[in-house]
C-alpha positions in Angstrom: 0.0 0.0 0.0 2.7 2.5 0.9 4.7 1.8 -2.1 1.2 2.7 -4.3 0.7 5.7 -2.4 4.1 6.9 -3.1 3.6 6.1 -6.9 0.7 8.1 -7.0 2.0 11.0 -5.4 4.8 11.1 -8.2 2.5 10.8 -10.7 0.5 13.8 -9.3 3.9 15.8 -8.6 4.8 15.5 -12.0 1.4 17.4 -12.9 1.4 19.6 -10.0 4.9 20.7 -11.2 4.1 21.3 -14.8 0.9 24.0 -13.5 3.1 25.4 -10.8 5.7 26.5 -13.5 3.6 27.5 -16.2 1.4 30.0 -13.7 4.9 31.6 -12.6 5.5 31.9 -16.3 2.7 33.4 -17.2 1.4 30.7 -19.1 -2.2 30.3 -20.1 -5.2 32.5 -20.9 -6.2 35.8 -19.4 -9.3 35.5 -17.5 -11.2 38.4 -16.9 -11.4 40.0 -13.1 -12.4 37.9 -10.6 -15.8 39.5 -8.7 -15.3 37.2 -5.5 -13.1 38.9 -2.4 -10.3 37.3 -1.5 -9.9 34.5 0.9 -14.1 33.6 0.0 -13.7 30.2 -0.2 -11.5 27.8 2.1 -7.6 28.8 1.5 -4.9 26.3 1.5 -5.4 22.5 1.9 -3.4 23.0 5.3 -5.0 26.1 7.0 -8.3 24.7 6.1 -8.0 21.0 6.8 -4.9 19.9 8.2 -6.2 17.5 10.8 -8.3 15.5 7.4 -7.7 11.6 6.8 -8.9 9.3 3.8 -9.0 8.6 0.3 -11.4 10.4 -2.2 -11.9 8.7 -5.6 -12.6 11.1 -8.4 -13.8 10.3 -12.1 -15.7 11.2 -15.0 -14.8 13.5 -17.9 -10.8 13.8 -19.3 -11.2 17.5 -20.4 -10.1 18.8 -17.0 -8.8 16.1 -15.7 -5.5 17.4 -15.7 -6.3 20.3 -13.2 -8.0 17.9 -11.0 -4.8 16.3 -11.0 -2.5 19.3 -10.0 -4.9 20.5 -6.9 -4.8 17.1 -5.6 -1.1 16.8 -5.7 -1.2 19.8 -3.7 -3.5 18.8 -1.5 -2.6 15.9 -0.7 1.0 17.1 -0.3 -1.0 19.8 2.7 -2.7 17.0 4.1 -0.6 13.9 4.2 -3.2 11.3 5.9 -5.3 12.2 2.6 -5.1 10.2 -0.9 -7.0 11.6 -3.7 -7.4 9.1 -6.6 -7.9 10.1 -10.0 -9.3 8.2 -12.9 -11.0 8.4 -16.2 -14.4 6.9 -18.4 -16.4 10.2 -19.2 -18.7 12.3 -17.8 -21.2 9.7 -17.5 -19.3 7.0 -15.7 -18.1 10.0 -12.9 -22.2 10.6 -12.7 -22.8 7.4 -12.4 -19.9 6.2 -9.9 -21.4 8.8 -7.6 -25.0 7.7 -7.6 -23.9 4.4 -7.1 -21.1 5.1 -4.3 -18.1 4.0 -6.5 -16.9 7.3 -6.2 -17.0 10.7 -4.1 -16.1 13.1 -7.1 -17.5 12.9 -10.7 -16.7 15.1 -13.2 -19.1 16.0 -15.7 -18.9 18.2 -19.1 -22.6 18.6 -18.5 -25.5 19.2 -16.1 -26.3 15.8 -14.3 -30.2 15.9 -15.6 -28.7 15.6 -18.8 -26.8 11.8 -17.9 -29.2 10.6 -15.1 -32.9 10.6 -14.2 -34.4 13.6 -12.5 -34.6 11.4 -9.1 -31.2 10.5 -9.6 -29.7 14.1 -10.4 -31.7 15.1 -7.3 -29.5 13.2 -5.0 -26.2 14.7 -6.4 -24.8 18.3 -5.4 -23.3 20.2 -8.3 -19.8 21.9 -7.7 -19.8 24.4 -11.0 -15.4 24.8 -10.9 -15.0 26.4 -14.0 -16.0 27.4 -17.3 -14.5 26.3 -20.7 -15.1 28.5 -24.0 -15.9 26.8 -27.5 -15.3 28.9 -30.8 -15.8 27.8 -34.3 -12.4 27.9 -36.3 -11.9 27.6 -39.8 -9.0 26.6 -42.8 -6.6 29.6 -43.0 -7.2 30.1 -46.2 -11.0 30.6 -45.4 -11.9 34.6 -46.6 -14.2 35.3 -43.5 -13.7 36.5 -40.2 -17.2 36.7 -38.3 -20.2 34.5 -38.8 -23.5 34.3 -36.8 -25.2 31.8 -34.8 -27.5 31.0 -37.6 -25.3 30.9 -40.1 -23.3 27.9 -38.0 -26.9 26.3 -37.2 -27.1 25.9 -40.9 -23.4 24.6 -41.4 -24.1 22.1 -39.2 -27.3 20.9 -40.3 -26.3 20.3 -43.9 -28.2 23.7 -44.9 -25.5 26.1 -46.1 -22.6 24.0 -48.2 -20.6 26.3 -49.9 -19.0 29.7 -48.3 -20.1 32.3 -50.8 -23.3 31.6 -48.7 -21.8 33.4 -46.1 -20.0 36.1 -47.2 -16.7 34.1 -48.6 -14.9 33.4 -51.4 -17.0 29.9 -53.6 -15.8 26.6 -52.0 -17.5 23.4 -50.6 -17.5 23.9 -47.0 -15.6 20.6 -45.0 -17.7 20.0 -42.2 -15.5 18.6 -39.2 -17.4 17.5 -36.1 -16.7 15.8 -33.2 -18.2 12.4 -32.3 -21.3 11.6 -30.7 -20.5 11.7 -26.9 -18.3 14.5 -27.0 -18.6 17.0 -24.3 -17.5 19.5 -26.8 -19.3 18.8 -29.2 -22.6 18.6 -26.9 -21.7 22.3 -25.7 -21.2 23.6 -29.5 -24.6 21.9 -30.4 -26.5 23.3 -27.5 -25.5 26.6 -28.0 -26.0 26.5 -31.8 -27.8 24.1 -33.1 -30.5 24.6 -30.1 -32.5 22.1 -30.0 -32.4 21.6 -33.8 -32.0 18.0 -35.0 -29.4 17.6 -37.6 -30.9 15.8 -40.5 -30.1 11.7 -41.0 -28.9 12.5 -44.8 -26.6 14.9 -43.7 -23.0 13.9 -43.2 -20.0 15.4 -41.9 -16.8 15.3 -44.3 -15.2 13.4 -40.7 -16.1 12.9 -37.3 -12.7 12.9 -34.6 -12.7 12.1 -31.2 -9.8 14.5 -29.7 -9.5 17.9 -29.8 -5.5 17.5 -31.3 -6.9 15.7 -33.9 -9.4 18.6 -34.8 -6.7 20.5 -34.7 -4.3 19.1 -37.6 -7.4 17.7 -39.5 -8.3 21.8 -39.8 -4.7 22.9 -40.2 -4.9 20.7 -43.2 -8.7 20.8 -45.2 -9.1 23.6 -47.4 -12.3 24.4 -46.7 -13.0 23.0 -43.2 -14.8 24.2 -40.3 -14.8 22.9 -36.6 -15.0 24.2 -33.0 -12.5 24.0 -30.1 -12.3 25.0 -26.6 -10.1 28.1 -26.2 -7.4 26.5 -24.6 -6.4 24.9 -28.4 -6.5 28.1 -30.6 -3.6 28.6 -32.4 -3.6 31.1 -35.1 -0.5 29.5 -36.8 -2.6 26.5 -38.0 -6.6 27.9 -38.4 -8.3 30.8 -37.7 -10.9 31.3 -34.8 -13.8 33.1 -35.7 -15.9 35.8 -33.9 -19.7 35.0 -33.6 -22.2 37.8 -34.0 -19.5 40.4 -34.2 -18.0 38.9 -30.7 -14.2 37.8 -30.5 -14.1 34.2 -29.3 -11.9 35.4 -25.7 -12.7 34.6 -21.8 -13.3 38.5 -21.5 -16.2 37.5 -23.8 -17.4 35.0 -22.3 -17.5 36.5 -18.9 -19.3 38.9 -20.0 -22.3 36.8 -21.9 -21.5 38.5 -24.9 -20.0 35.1 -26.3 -22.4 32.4 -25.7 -20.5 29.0 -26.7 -19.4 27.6 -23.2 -20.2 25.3 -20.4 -19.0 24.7 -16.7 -17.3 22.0 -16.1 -18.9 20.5 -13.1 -17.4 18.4 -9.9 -20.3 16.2 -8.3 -20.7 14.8 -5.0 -23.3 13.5 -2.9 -25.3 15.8 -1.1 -24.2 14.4 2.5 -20.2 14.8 1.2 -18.0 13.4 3.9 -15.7 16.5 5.6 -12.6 15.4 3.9 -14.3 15.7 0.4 -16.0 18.6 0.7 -12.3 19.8 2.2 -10.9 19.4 -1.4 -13.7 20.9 -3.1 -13.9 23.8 -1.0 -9.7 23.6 -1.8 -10.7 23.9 -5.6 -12.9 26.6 -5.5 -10.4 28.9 -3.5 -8.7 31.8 -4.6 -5.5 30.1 -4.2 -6.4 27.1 -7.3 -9.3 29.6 -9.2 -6.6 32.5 -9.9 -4.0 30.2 -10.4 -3.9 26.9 -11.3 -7.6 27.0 -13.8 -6.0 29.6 -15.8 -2.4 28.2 -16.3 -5.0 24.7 -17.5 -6.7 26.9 -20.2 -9.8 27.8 -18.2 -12.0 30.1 -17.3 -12.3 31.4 -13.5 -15.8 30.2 -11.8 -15.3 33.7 -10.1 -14.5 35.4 -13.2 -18.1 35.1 -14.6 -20.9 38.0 -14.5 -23.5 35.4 -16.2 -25.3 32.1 -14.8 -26.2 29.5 -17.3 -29.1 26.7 -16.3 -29.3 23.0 -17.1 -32.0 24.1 -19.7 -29.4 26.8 -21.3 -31.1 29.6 -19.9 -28.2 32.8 -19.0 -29.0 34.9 -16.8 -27.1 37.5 -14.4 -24.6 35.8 -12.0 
């Protein structure tokens, strides 16, 4: 057992390491100002809980994995009678592992009524950690610069095929999509497509199932259209576009004047043992929210002025 623990805890340093030096560096996005005072939420792992014991399993969605991975190296590294284990399968396996008690953390991509039956969801508490921003992003050699939430519904239902439709230069647009199950792609499509069904004849010119492939796979069809989280742009390979006149940024977002994102979600049970709700209390601090979610690619839970609902609904935070 010790020699696991110890494993573990490298694995975790190594992460933990890799955050640590790219938020002294400046790495990352620039989120916009956080509207929470300081020291809100619980502080440090070892002024808030140094007395804690116990293991907490965490799983469920990959996308921000990564900083779930660097807070609990910390953590646990603050509270050494705690071991925080981390592991994969989706947003619907870390619903599910909660319901069932195979887990104390889940992380989700989406709302739990969106995996689980309303008695179900019920029975889970929703931790809201951060927010991740989506923009559509095009083939450099695409001629446009702004297109509006229509004009991408129609993309993306097969309606609007060439790009002289929309203000370009004539050319067969490349639809690139993620697949079905995507937490990506499910944000994109609730956003845009809103409730529209995309039509059984219509089909994509390919479907990927990682973000770094979307990326090349753009970089490289003339033509092509996709979507990425923020955190991916790079405006040496594509180009990201601006959406009803908005710029694809966090400031954007923050704002509600760019409406392609989603929170990404940390579940628990809603009678959370002390040493669980320690850690998420830990990753809602200032210390891991001005720190450690930006130098990850994301956007501030503090940051935001607007509240989005499981139904899409956003509204003033």
């Amino acid at each position: 057992m010790l020699q696991q623990d110890m494993s573990r805890r490298q694995v975790f340093g190594v992460f933990g390491s890799i955050a640590a030096i790219a938020a002294a560096s400046g790495l990352g996005l620039t989120a916009c100002g956080t509207n929470s005072p300081a020291g809100s939420a619980a502080g440090s792992g070892t002024n808030a809980s140094s007395n804690l014991s116990g293991t907490v399993n965490c799983t469920g969605a990959t996308s921000f994995q990564g900083l779930i991975e660097a807070a609990a190296n910390n953590f646990m590294m603050e509270n050494e009678e705690v071991t925080i284990t981390i592991g994969g399968g989706g947003s619907g396996q870390g619903l599910s592992d909660v319901k069932d008690g195979k887990a104390q953390l889940g992380r989700s991509d989406v709302f739990a009524e969106e995996k689980l039956e309303p008695e179900d969801a019920k029975k889970l508490k929703d931790n809201q950690l951060c927010v991740v921003g989506i923009g559509p992003v095009v083939n450099a050699k695409v001629d446009i610069d702004n297109i509006s939430v229509d004009q991408l519904r129609d993309i993306f239902t097969g309606k609007i095929t060439d790009w002289s439709e929309v203000g370009g230069s004539a050319g067969t647009i490349q639809v690139i999509n993620r697949k079905a199950g995507s937490g990506t792609r499910a944000t994109f499509e609730s956003a845009v497509l809103q409730g529209q069904a995309v039509p059984t004849d219509f089909v994509p010119a390919a479907e990927e199932d990682s973000s770094g492939t979307v990326v090349e796979k753009v970089s490289q069809t003339e033509g092509s259209i996709s979507y990425l989280a923020f955190s991916y742009f790079d405006d040496s390979k594509f180009k990201a576009l601006a959406v009803d006149g908005n710029k694809p940024t966090n400031e954007n977002v923050c704002s509600g004047d760019f409406g392609i994102w989603a929170y990404e979600h940390l579940y628990c049970s809603t009678d959370v043992d002390a040493t669980t709700q320690a850690f998420v209390d830990y990753l809602l601090s200032d210390e891991v929210q001005s720190s450690l979610v930006e130098s990850e690619g994301f956007i501030p839970i503090t940051s935001m002025q607007v509240k989005k609902d499981a139904k899409g609904n956003v509204s003033a935070a």
